[in-house]
N, CA and C of each residue as an Amber inpcrd file, in Angstrom:
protein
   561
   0.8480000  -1.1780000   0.0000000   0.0000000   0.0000000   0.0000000
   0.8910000   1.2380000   0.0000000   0.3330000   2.2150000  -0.8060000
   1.4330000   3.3410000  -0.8780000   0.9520000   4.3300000   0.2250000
   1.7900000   5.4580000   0.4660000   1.6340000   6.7580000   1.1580000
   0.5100000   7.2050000   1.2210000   0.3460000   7.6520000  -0.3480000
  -1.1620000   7.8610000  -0.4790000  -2.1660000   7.6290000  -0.2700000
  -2.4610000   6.3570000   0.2460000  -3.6260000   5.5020000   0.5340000
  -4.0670000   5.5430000   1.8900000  -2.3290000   5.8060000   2.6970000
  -2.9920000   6.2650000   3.8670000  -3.3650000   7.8530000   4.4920000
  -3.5360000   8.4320000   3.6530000  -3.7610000   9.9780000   4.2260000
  -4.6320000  10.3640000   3.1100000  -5.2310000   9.4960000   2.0530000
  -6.3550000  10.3780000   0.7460000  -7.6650000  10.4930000   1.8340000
  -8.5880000   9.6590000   2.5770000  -9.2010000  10.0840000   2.8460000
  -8.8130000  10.4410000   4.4490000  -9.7510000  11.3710000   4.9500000
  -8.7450000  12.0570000   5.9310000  -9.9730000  11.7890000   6.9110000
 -10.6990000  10.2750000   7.2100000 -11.6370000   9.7440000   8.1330000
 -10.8770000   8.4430000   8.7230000 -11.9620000   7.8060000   9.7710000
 -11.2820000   7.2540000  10.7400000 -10.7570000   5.8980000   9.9540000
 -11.3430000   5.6710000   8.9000000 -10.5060000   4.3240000   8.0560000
  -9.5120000   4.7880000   7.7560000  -8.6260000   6.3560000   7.2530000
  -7.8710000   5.6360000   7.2110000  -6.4020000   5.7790000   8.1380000
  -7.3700000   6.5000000   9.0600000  -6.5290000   6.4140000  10.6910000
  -6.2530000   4.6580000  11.0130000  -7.3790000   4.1790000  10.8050000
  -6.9520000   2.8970000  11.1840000  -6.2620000   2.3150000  10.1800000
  -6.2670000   2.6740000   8.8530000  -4.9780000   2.0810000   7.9950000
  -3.5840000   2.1200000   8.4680000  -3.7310000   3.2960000   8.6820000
  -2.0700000   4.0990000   8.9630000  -1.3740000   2.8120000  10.4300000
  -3.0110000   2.9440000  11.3250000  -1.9590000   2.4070000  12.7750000
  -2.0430000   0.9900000  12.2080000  -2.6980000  -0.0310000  11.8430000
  -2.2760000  -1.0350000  11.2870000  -1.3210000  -0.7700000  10.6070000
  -0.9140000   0.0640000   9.6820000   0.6950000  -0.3420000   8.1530000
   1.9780000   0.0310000   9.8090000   1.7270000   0.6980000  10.7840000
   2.5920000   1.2280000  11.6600000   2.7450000   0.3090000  12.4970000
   1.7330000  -0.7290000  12.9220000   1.9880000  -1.6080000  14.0260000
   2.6090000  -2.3790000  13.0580000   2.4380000  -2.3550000  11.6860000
   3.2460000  -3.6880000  10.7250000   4.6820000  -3.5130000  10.3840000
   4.8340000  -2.0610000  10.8040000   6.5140000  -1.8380000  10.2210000
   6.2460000  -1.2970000   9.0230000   5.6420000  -0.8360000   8.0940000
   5.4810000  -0.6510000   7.1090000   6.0960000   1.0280000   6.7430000
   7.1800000   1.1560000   6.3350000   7.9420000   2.5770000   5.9920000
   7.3500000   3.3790000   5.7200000   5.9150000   3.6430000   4.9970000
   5.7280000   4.9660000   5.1410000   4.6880000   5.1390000   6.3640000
   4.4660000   4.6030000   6.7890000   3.1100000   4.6920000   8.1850000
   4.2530000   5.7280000   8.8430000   5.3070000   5.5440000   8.9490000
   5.3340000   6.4170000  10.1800000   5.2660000   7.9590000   9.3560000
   5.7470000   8.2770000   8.4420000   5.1950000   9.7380000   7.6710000
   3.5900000   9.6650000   7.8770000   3.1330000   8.9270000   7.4190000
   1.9400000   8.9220000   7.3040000   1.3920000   9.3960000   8.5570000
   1.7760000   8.8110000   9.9370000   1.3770000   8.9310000  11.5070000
   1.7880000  10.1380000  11.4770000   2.7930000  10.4170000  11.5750000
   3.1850000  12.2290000  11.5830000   2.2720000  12.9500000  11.0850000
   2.3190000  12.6490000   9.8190000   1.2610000  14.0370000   8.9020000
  -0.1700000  14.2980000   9.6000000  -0.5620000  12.9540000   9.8110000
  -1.8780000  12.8350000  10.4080000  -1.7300000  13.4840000  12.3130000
  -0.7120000  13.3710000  13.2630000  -0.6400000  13.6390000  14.0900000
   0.6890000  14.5540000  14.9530000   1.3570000  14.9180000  13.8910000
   2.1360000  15.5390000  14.1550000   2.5040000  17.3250000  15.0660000
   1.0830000  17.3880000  14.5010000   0.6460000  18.8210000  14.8650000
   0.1210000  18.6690000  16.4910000  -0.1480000  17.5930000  16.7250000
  -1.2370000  17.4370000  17.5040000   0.1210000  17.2300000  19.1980000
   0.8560000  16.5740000  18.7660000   2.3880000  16.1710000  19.5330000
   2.8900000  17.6230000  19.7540000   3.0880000  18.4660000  18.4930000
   3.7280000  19.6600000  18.9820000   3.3570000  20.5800000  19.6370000
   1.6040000  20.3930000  19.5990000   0.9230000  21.6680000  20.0570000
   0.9740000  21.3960000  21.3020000   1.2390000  20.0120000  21.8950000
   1.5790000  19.0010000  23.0550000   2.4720000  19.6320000  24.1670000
   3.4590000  19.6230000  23.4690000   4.7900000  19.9760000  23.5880000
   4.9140000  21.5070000  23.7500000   4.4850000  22.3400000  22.9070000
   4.4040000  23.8450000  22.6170000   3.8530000  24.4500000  23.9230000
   3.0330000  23.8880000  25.1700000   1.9790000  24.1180000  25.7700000
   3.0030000  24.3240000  27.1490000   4.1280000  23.0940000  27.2830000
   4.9600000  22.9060000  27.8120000   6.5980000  22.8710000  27.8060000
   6.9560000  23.5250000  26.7960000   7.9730000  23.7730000  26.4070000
   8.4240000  24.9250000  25.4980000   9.5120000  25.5660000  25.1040000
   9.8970000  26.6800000  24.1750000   9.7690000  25.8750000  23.1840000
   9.9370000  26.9570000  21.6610000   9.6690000  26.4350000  20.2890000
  10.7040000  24.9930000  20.4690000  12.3250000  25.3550000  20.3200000
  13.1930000  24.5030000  20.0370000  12.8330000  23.4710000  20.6340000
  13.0200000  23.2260000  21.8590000  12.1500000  22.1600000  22.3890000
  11.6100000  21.4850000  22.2950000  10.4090000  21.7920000  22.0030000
   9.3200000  21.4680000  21.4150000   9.6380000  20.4630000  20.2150000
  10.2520000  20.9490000  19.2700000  10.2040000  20.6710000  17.5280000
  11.3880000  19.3870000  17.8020000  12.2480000  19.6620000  19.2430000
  13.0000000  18.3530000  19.6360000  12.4800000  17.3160000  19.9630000
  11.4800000  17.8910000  21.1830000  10.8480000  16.6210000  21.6420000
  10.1520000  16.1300000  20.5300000   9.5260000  16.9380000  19.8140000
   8.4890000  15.8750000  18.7420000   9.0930000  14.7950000  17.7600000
  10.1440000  15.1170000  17.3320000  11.1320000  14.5710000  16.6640000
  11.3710000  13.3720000  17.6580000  11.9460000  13.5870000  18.6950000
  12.0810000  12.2960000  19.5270000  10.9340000  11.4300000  19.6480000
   9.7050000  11.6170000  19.8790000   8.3070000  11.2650000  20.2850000
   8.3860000   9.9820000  18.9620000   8.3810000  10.5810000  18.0470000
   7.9160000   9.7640000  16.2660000   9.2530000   8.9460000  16.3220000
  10.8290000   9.0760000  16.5070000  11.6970000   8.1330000  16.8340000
  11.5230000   7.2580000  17.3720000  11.2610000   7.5780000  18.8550000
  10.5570000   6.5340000  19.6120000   9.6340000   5.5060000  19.5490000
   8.5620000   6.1990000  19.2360000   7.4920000   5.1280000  18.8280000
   8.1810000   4.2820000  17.3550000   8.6070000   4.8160000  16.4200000
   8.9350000   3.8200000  15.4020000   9.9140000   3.0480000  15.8260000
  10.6390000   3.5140000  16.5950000  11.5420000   2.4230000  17.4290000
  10.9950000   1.2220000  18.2500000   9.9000000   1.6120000  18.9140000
   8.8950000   0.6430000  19.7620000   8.1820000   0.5030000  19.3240000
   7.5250000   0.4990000  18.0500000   6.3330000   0.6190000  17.1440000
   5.8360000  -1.4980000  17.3840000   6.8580000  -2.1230000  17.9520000
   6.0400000  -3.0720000  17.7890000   5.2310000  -3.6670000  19.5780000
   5.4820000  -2.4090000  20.2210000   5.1130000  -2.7060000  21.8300000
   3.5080000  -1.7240000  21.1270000   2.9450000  -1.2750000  19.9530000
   1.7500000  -0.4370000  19.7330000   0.7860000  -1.1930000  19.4970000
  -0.3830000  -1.7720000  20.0640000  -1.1590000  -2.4830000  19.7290000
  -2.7050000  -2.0730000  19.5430000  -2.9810000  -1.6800000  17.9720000
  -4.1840000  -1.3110000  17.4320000  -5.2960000  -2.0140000  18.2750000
  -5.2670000  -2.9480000  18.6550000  -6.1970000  -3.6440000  19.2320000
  -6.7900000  -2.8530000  20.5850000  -5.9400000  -2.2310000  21.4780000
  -5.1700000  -2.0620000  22.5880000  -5.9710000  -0.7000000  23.2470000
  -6.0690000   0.2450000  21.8760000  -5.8780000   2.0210000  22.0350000
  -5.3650000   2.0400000  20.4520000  -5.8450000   3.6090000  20.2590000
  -5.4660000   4.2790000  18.6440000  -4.2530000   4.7280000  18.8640000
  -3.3410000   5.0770000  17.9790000  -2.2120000   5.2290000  17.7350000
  -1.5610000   6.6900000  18.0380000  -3.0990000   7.6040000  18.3850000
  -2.8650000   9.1410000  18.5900000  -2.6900000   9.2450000  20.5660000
  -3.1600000   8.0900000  20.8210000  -3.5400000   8.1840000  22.4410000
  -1.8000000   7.5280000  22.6340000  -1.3940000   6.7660000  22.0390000
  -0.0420000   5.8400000  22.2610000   0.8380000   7.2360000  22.5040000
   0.8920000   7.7040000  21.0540000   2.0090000   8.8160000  20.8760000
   1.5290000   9.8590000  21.9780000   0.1250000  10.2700000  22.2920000
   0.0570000  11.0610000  23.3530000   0.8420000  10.8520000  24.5320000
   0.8490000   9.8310000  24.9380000   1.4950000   8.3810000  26.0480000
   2.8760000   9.3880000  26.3690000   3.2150000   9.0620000  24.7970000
   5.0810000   8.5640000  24.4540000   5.5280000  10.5080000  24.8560000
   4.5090000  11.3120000  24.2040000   4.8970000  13.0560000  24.4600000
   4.9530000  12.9050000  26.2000000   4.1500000  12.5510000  26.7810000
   3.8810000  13.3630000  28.2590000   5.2140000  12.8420000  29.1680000
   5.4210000  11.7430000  28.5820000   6.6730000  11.1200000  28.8690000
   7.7350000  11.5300000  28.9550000   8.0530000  12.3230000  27.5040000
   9.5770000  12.7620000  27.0910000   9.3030000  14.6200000  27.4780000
   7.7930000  15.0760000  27.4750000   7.9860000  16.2470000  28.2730000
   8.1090000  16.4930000  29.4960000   7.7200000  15.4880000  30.2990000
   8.3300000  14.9940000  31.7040000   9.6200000  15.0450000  32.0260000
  10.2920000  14.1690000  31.5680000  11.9190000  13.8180000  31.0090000
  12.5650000  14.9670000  31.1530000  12.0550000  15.8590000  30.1100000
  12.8110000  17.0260000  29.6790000  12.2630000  17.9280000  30.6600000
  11.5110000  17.9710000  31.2210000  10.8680000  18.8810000  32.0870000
  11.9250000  18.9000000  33.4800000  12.0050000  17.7940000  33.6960000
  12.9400000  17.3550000  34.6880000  14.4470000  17.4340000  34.6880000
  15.0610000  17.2740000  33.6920000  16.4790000  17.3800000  33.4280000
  16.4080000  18.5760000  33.2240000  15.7810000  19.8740000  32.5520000
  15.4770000  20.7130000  32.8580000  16.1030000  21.8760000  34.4840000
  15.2760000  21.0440000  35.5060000  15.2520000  21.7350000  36.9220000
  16.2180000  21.0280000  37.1350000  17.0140000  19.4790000  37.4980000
  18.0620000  18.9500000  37.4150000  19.2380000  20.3350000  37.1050000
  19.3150000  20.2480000  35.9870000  20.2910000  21.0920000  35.4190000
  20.2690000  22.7240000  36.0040000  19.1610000  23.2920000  36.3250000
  18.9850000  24.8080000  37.1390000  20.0000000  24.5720000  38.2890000
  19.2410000  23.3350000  39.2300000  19.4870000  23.3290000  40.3060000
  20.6170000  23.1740000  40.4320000  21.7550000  22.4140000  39.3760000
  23.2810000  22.2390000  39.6840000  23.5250000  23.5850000  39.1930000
  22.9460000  24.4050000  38.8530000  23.5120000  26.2060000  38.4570000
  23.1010000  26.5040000  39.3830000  22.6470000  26.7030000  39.9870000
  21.6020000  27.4120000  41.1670000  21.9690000  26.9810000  42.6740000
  22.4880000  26.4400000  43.0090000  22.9740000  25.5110000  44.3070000
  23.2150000  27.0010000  45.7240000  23.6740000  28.1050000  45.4460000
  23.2960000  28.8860000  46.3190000  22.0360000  29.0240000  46.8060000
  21.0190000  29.0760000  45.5010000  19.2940000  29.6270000  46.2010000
  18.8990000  28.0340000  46.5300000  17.9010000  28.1340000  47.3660000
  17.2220000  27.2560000  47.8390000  16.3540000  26.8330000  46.8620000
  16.0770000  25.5340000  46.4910000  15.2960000  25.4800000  45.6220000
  13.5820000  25.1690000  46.1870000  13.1170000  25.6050000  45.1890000
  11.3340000  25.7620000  45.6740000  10.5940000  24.6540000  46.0350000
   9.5820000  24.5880000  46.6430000   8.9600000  23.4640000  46.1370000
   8.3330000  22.9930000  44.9950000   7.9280000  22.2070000  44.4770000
   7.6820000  21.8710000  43.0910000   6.2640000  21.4990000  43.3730000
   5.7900000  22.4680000  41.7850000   4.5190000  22.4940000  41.5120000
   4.0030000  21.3980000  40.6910000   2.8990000  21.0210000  40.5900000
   1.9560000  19.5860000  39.8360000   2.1090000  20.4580000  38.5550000
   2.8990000  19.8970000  37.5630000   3.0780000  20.1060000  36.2280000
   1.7340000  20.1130000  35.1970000   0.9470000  20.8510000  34.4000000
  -0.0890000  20.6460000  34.0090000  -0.3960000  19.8760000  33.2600000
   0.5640000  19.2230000  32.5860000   0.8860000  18.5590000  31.1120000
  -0.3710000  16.7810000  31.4410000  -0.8940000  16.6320000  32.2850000
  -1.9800000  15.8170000  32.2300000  -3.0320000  16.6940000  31.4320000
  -3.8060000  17.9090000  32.5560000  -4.6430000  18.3010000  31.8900000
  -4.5510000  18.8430000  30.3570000  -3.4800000  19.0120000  30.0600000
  -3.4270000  19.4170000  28.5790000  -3.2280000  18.3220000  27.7390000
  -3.1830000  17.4460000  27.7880000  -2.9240000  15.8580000  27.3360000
  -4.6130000  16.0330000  27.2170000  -5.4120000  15.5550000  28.4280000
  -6.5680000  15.5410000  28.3150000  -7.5730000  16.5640000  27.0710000
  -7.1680000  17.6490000  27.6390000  -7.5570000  18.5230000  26.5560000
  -7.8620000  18.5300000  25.0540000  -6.5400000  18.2250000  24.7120000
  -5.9450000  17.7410000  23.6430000  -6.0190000  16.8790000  22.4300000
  -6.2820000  15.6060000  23.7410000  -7.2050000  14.1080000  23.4580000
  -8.8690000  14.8830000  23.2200000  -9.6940000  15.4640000  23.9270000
 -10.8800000  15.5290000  23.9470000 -11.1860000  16.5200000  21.9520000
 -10.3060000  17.0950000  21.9210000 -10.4200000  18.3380000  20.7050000
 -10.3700000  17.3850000  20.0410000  -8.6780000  16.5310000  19.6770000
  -9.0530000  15.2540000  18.6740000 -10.1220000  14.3460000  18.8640000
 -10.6520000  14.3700000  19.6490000 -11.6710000  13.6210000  19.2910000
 -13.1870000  14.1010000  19.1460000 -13.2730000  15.1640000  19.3120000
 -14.8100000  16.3730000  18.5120000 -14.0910000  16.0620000  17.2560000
 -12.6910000  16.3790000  16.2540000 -12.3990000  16.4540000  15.4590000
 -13.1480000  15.1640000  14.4740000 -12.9570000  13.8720000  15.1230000
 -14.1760000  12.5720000  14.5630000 -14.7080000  12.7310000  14.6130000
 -16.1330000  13.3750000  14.4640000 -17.2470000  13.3980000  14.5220000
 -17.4360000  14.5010000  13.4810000 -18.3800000  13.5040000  12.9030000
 -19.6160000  14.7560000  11.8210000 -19.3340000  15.6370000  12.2030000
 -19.2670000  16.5480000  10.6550000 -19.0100000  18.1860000  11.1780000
 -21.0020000  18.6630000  12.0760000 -22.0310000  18.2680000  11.4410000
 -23.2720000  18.7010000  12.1710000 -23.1470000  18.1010000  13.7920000
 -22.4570000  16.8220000  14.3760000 -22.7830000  16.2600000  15.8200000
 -21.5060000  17.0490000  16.3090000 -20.4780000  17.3840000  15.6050000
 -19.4230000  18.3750000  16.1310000 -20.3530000  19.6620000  16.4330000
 -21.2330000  20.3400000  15.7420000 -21.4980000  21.5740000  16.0680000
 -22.4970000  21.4260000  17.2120000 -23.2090000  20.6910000  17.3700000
 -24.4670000  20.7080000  18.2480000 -23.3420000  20.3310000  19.3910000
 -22.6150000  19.7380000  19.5080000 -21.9390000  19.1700000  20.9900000
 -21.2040000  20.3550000  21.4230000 -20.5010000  21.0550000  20.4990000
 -19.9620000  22.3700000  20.6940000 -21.0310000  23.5070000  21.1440000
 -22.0740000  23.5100000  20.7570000 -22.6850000  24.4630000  20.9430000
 -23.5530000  24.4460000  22.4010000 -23.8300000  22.9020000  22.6310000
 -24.1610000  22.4870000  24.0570000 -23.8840000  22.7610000  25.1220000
 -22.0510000  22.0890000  25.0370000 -21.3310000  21.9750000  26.0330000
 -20.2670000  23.3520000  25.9440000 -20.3530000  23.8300000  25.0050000
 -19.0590000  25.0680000  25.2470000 -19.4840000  26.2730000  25.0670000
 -20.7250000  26.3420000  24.4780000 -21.2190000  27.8070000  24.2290000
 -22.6500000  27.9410000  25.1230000 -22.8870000  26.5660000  26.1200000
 -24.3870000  26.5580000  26.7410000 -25.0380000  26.6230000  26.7510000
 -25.5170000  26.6370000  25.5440000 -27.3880000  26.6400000  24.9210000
 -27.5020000  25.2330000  25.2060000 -29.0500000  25.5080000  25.2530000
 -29.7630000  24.4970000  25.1730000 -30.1820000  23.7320000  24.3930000
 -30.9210000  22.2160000  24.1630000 -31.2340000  21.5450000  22.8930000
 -32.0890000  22.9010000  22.4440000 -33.2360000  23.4690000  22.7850000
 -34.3520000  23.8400000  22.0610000 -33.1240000  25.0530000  21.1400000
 -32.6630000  26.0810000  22.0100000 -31.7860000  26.8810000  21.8360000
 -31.0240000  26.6520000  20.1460000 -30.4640000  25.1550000  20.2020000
 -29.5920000  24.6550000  18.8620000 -30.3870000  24.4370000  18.1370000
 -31.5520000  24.1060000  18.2980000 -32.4280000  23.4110000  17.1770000
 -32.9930000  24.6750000  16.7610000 -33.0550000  25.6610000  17.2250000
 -33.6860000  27.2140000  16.9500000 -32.2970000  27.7700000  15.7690000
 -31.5210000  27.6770000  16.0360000 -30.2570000  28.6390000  15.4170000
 -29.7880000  27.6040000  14.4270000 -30.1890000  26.0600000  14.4390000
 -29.7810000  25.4780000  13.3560000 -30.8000000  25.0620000  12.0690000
 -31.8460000  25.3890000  12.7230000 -33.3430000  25.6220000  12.4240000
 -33.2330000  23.3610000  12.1520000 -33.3940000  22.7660000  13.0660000
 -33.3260000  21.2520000  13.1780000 -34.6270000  21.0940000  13.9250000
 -35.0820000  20.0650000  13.8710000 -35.7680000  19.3170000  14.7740000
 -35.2760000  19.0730000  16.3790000 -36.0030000  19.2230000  17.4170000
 -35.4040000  19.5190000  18.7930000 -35.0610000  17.7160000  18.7370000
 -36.0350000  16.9350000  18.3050000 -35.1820000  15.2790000  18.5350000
 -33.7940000  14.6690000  17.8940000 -33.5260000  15.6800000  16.8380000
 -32.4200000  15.4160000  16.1500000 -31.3550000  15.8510000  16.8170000
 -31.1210000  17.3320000  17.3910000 -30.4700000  17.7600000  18.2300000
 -30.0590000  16.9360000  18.8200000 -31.1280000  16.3300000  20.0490000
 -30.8060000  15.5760000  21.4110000 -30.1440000  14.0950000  20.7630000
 -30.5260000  13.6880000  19.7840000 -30.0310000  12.3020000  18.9900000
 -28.6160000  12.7260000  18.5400000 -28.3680000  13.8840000  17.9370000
 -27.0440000  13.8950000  17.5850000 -26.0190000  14.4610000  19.0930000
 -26.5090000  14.8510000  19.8890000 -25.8830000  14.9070000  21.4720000
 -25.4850000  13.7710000  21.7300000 -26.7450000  13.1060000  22.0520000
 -26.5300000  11.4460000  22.2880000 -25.3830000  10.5860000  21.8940000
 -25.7110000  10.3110000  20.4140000 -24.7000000   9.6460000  19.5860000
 -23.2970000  10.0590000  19.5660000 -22.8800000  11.3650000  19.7410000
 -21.5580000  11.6030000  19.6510000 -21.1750000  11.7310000  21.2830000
 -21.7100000  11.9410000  22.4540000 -21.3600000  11.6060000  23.0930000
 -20.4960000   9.8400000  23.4360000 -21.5560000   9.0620000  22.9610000
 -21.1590000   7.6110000  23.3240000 -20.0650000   7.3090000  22.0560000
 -19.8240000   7.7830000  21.0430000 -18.5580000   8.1680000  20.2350000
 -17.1680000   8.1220000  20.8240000 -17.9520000   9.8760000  21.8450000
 -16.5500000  10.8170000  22.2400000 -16.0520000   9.4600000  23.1780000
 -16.9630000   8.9850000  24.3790000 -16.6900000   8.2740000  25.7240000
 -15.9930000   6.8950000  25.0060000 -16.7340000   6.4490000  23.9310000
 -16.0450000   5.2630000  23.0020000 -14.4890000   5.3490000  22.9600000
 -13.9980000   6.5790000  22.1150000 -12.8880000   6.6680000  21.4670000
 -12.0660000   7.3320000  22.8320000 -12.3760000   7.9880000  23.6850000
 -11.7810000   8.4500000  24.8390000 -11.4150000   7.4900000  25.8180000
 -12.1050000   6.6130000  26.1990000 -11.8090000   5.4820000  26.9040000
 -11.1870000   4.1370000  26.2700000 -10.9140000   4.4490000  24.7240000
  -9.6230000   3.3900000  24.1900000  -8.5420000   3.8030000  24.4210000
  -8.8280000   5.5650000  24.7380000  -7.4920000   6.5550000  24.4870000
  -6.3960000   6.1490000  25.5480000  -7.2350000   5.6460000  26.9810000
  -7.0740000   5.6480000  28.1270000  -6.5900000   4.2040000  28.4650000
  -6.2920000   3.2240000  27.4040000  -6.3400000   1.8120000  27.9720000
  -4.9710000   1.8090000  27.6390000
């Protein structure tokens, strides 16, 4: 299968192409995994780190996993939750060698106590956006418009001019989606 095949259509087949040709070893999956998630690692990274940094760790992140690409199991969790895994990891890492390294400069001042790093909740975050991103652009807007802008069903079904049961059906459905694909994210 060529390059192309895994990034022409840009839905969840052929996300699951890509992490199958990637759990197979297959040379271009890992371009392919990048293109498709690459942005998603840096903006990762970007949240918690300077540019350079950043564009390091990500580089390391996609090494890594193609290096361990055969501990990735499609079966398991999707391939965006793995590499999420593999970032919080190496921004940890670096987060740490980081203050490591202050503190052997710094050895006069006392060093602080150390704060709960945010890089979970932005992981979370992160994970939740990619995954509104699956969903119908119409069950993307009604869930957005629900949960982040606070209207109500009647409210969406007024401004989208819909049926108030369609609304609550497309709430429904992409909820048990989001909780679907969020709780593989998590295994």
């Amino acid at each position: 299968m060529t390059y192309t095949a895994y990034v022409a259509v840009p839905g969840s087949e052929s996300i699951h192409t890509v992490e199958k040709a990637f759990a197979q070893g297959e040379e271009q999956a890992l371009k392919a995994a990048y293109l498709l998630h690459g942005k998603l690692v840096y903006t990762y990274c970007r949240r918690a780190l300077d540019e350079p940094r950043s564009m390091d760790v990500t580089q390391e992140v996609f090494i890594s996993a193609w290096k361990n690409r055969h501990r990735f199991d499609p079966a398991r969790g999707t391939l965006v939750s793995w590499l999420m895994s593999i970032t919080k990891n190496r921004i940890v890492d670096n987060l740490r060698a980081e203050r490591r390294h202050t503190e052997r400069r710094d050895t006069a001042r006392p060093a602080e106590p150390a704060t709960p790093d945010p890089v979970d909740a932005i992981a979370e975050r992160l994970l939740v956006a990619d995954a509104l991103r699956s969903l119908p652009d119409r069950a993307r807007r009604v869930v957005i418009m629900h949960y982040f802008d606070d209207l109500t069903h009647r409210q969406i079904a007024e401004r989208l001019s819909m049926p108030l049961g369609t609304v609550k059906s497309d709430i429904r459905r992409s909820l048990v989606q989001l909780r679907s694909q969020l709780e593989s994210d998590h295994e």
